[in-house]
DRENLOKOL-748481 format. One record per residue (C-alpha): residue number from 0; residue in three letters; x, y, z. Coordinates in steps of 0.001 Angstrom, whole numbers, plus 500000, padded with zeros to 6 digits. Example, Ala and Ser with C-alpha at 12.3 -4.5 7.8 and 13.67 -1.06 7.14 Angstrom:
! residues 2
+------+------+--------+--------+--------+
: resi : resn :      X :      Y :      Z :
+------+------+--------+--------+--------+
:    0 :  Ala : 512300 : 495500 : 507800 :
:    1 :  Ser : 513670 : 498940 : 507140 :
+------+------+--------+--------+--------+
***
This chain:
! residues 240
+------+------+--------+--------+--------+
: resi : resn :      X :      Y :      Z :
+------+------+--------+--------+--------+
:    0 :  Unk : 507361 : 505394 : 469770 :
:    1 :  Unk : 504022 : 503967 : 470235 :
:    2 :  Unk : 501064 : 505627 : 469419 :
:    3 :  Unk : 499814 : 507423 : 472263 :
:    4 :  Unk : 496079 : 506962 : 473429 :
:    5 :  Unk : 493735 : 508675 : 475219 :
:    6 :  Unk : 493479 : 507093 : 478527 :
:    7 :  Unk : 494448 : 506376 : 482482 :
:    8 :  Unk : 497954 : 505104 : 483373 :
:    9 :  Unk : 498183 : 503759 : 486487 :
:   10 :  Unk : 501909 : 503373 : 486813 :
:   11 :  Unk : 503626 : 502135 : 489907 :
:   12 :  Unk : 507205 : 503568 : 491276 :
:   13 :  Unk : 509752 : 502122 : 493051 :
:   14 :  Unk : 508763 : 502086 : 497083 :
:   15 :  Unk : 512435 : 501964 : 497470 :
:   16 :  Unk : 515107 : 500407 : 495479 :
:   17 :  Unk : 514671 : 503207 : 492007 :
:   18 :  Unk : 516062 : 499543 : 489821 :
:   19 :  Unk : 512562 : 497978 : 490597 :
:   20 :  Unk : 510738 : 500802 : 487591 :
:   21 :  Unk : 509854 : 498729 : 484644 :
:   22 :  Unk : 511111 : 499243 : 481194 :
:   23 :  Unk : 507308 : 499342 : 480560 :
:   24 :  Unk : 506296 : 502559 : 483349 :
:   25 :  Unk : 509252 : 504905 : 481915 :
:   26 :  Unk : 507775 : 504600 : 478658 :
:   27 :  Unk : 504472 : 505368 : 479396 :
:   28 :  Unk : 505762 : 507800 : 481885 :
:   29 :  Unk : 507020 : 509980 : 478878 :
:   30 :  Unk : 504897 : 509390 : 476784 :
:   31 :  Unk : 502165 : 510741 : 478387 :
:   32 :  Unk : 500615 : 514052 : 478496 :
:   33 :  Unk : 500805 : 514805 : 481745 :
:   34 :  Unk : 501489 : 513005 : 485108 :
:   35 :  Unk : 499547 : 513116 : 488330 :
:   36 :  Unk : 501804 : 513326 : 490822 :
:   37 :  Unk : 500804 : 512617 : 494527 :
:   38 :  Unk : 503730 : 514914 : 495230 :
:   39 :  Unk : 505719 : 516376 : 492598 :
:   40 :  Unk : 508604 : 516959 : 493996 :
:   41 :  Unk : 509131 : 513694 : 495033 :
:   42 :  Unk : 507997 : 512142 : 491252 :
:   43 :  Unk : 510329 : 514825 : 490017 :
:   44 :  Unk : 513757 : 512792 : 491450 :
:   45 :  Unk : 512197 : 510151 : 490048 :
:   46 :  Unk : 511640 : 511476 : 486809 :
:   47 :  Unk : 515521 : 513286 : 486600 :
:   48 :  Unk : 516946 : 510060 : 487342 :
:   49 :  Unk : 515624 : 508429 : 484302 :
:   50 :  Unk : 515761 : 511520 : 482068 :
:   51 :  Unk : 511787 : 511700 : 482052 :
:   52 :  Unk : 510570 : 515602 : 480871 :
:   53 :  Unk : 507031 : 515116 : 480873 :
:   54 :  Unk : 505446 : 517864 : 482837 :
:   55 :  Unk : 503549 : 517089 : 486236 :
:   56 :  Unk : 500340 : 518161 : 488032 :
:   57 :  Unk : 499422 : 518044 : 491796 :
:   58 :  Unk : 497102 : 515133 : 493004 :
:   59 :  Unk : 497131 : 514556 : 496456 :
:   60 :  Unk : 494284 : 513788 : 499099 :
:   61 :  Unk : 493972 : 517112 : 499642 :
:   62 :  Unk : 492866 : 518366 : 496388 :
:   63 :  Unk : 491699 : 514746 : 494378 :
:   64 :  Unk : 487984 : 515641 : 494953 :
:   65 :  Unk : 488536 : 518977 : 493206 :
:   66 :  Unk : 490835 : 517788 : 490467 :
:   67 :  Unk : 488811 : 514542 : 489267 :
:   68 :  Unk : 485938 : 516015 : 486978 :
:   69 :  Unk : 489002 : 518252 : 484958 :
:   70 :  Unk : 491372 : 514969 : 485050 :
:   71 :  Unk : 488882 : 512645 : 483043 :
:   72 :  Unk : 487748 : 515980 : 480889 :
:   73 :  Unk : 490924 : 516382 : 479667 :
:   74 :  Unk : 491285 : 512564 : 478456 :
:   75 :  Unk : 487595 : 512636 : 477045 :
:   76 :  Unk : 489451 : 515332 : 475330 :
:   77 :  Unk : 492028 : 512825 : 473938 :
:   78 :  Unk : 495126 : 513598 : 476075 :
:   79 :  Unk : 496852 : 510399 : 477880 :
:   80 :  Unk : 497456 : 510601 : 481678 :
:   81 :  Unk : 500232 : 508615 : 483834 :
:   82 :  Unk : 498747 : 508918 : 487921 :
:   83 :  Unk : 501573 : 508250 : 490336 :
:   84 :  Unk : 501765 : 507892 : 494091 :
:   85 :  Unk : 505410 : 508737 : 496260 :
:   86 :  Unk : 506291 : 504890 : 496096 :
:   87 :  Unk : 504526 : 501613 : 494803 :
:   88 :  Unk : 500840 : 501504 : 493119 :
:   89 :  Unk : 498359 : 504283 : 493382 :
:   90 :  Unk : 495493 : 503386 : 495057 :
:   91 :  Unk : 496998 : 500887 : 497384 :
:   92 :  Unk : 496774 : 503272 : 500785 :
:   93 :  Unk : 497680 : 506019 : 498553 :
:   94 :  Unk : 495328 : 508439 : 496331 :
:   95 :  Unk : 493723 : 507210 : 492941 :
:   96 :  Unk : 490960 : 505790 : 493870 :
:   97 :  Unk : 488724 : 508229 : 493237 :
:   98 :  Unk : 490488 : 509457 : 489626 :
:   99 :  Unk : 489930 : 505638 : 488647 :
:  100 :  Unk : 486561 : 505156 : 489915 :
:  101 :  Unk : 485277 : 508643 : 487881 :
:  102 :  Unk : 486748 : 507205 : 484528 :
:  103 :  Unk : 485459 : 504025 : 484722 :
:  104 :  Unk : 481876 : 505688 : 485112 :
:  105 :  Unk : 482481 : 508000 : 482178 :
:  106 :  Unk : 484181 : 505392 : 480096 :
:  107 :  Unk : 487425 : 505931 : 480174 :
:  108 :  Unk : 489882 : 503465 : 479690 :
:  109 :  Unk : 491873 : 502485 : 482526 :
:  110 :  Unk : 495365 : 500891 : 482320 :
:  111 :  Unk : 496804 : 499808 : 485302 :
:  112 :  Unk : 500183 : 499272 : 485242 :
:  113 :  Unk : 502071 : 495421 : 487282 :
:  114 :  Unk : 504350 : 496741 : 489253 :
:  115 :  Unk : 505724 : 497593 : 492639 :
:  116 :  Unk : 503671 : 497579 : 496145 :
:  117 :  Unk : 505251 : 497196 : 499604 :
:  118 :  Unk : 502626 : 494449 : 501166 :
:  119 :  Unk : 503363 : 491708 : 498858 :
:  120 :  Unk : 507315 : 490851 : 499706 :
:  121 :  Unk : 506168 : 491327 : 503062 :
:  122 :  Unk : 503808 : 489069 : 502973 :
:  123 :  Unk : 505791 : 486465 : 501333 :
:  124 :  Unk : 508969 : 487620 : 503058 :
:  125 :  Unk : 507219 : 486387 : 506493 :
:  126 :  Unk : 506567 : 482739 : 505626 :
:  127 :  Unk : 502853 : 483170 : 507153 :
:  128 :  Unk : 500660 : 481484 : 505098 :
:  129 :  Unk : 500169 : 483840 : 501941 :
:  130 :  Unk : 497770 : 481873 : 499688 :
:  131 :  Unk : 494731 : 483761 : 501198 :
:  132 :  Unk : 494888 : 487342 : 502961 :
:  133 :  Unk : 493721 : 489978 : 504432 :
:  134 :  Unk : 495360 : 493527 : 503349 :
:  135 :  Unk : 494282 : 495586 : 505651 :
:  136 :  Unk : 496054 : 499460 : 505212 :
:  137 :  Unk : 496015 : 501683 : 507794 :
:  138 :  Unk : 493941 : 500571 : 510467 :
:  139 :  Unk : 491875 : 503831 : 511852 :
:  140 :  Unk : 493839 : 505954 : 514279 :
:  141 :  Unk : 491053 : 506812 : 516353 :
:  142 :  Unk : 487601 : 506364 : 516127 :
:  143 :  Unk : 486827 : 502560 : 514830 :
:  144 :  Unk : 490450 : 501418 : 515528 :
:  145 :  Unk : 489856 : 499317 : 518600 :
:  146 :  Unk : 486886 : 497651 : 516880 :
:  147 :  Unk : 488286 : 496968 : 513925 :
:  148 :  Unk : 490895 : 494975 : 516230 :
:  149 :  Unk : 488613 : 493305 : 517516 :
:  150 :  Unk : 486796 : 492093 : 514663 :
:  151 :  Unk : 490190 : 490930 : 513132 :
:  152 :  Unk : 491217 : 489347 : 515732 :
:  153 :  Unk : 488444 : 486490 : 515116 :
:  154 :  Unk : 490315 : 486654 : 511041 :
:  155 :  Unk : 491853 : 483144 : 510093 :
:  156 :  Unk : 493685 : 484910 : 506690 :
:  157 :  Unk : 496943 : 485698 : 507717 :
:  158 :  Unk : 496306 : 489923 : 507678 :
:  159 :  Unk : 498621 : 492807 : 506208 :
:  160 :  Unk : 498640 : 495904 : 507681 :
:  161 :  Unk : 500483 : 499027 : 507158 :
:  162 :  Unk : 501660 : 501443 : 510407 :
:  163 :  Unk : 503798 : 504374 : 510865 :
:  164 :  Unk : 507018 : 503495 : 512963 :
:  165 :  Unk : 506355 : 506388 : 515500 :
:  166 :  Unk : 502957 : 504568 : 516066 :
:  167 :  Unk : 504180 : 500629 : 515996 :
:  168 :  Unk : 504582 : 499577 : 519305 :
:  169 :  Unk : 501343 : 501082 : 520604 :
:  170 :  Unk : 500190 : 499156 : 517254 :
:  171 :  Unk : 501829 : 495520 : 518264 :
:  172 :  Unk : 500829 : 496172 : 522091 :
:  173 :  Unk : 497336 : 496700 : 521103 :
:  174 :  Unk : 497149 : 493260 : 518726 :
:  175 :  Unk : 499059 : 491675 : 521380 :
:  176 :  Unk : 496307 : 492362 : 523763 :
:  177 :  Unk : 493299 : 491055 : 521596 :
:  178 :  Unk : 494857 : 488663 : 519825 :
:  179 :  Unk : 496971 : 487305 : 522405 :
:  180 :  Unk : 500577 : 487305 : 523003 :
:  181 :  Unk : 501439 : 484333 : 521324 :
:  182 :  Unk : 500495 : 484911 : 517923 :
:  183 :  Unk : 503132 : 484772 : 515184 :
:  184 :  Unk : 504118 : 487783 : 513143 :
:  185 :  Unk : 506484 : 489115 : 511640 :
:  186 :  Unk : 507838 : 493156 : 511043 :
:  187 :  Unk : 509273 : 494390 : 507655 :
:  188 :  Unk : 511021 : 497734 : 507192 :
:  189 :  Unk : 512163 : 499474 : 504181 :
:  190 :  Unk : 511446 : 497215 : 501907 :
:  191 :  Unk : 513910 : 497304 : 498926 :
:  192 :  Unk : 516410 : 499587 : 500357 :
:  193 :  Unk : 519404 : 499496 : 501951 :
:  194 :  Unk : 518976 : 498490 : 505302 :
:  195 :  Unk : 515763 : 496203 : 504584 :
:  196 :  Unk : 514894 : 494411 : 507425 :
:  197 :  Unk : 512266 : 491736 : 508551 :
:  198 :  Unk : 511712 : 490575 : 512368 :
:  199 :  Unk : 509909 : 487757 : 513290 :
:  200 :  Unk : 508127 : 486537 : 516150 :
:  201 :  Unk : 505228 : 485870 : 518571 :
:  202 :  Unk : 503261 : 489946 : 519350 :
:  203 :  Unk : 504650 : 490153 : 522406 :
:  204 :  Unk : 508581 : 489272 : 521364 :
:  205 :  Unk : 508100 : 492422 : 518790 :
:  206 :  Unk : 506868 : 494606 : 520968 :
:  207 :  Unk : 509845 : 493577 : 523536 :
:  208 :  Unk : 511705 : 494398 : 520334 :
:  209 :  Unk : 510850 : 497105 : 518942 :
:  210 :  Unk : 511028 : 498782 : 522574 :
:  211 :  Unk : 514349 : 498180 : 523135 :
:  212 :  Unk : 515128 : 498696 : 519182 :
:  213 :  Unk : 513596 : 502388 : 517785 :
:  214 :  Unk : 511622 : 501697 : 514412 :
:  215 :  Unk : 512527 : 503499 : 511597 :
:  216 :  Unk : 511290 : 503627 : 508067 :
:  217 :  Unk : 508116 : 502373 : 505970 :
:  218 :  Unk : 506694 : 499325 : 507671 :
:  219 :  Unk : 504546 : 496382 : 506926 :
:  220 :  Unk : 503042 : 494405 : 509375 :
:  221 :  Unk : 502245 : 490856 : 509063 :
:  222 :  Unk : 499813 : 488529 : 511665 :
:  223 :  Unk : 499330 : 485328 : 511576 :
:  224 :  Unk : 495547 : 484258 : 511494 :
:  225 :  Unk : 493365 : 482837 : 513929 :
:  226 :  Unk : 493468 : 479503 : 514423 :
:  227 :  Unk : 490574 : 477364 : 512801 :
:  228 :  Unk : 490881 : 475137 : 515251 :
:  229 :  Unk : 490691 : 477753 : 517940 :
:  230 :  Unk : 487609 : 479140 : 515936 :
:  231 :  Unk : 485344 : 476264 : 516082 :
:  232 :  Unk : 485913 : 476417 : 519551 :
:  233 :  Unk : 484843 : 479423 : 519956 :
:  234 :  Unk : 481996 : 478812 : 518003 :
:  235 :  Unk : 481189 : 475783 : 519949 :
:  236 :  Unk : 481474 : 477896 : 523151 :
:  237 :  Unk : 479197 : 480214 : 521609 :
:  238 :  Unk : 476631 : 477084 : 520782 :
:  239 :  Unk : 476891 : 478302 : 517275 :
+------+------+--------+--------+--------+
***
């Protein structure tokens, strides 16, 4: 066993597909002195599937603002800590941030783990130009959301976002009707899992799609950029 040191795991979990763990994040995952679990009884199928004992505390967005000063205490203190989201990389649309952020300004040491995160094979899955991006998340459900929309709809990175399938055809209708209907995209759902599935076309072919077709599952959402050609244009328009 290696020697264990006092620090900040950030481990990443399969968002699917439990064969994507790395030799490397079970390892760390018991030895550690605790784990932060965004929910523990979802880490906790995780960790009986690979035989992993290591006990588990609570950190969710609920209670991360209250559990942060006691977290990076207790590794000032010399224990080791793994933090863990439901599925891929803490941090990434998922809590951490804050845990991370607090040891790094008390000098902790910070390990974050390679590992699994839903955006990237979606992004490369769509054959959209990938070299530069734009991850956006969650885009706000309310206040802000229609101009943040806006704003990326003048973007020439292709752009990642993340949406709940209850919520992805208002989603696609919404781009559709900033950024036009004929802008390329593509749909990815459960990534890594059984019935993975990516769907590609202009806005307004998805959202003729995914009306007739009910989404279901995790999904990643993938536009196309604006075209720089259709941005100087613009700008010429604008007599910038």
């Amino acid at each position: 066993m290696v020697e264990r040191m006092s620090k900040l795991y950030v481990v990443p979990t399969p968002v699917g597909n439990l064969e994507d763990i790395t030799y490397r994040a079970l390892r760390i995952l018991k030895e550690v002195s605790f784990i932060l679990a965004e929910d523990t009884r979802t880490t906790g199928m995780l960790l009986k599937h690979f035989d992993v004992q290591t006990r588990m505390q609570s950190h969710h967005k609920f209670n991360e603002h209250r559990t942060v000063e006691s977290v990076v205490e207790r590794i000032k203190a010399g224990e080791s800590v793994a933090l863990v989201s439901d599925a891929g990389t803490p941090s990434i649309s998922d809590p951490g941030f804050l845990v991370v952020r607090e040891c790094v300004r008390n000098g902790v040491e910070v390990e974050c783990l390679p590992g699994a995160t839903a955006f990237v094979p979606a992004l490369v899955n769509s054959g959209l130009p990938s070299d530069r991006f734009c991850f956006e998340g969650f885009l706000p459900q309310k206040k802000g959301r229609a101009s943040r929309i806006k704003e990326l709809s003048e973007e020439s990175r292709t752009i990642v976002l993340y949406e709940s399938p209850y919520r992805l055809v208002k989603c696609l209708t919404q781009l559709s009707e900033v950024f036009g209907e004929e802008r390329e995209a593509t749909v990815s759902r459960e990534i890594s899992k059984m019935f993975e599935e990516t769907v590609r076309g202009t806005l307004a072919e998805l959202v003729a799609h995914f009306n007739e077709k009910e989404p279901k599952g995790e999904i990643v959402v993938v536009v196309a950029g604006k075209d720089k050609r259709e941005l100087k244009k613009n700008k010429e328009e604008d007599g910038e």
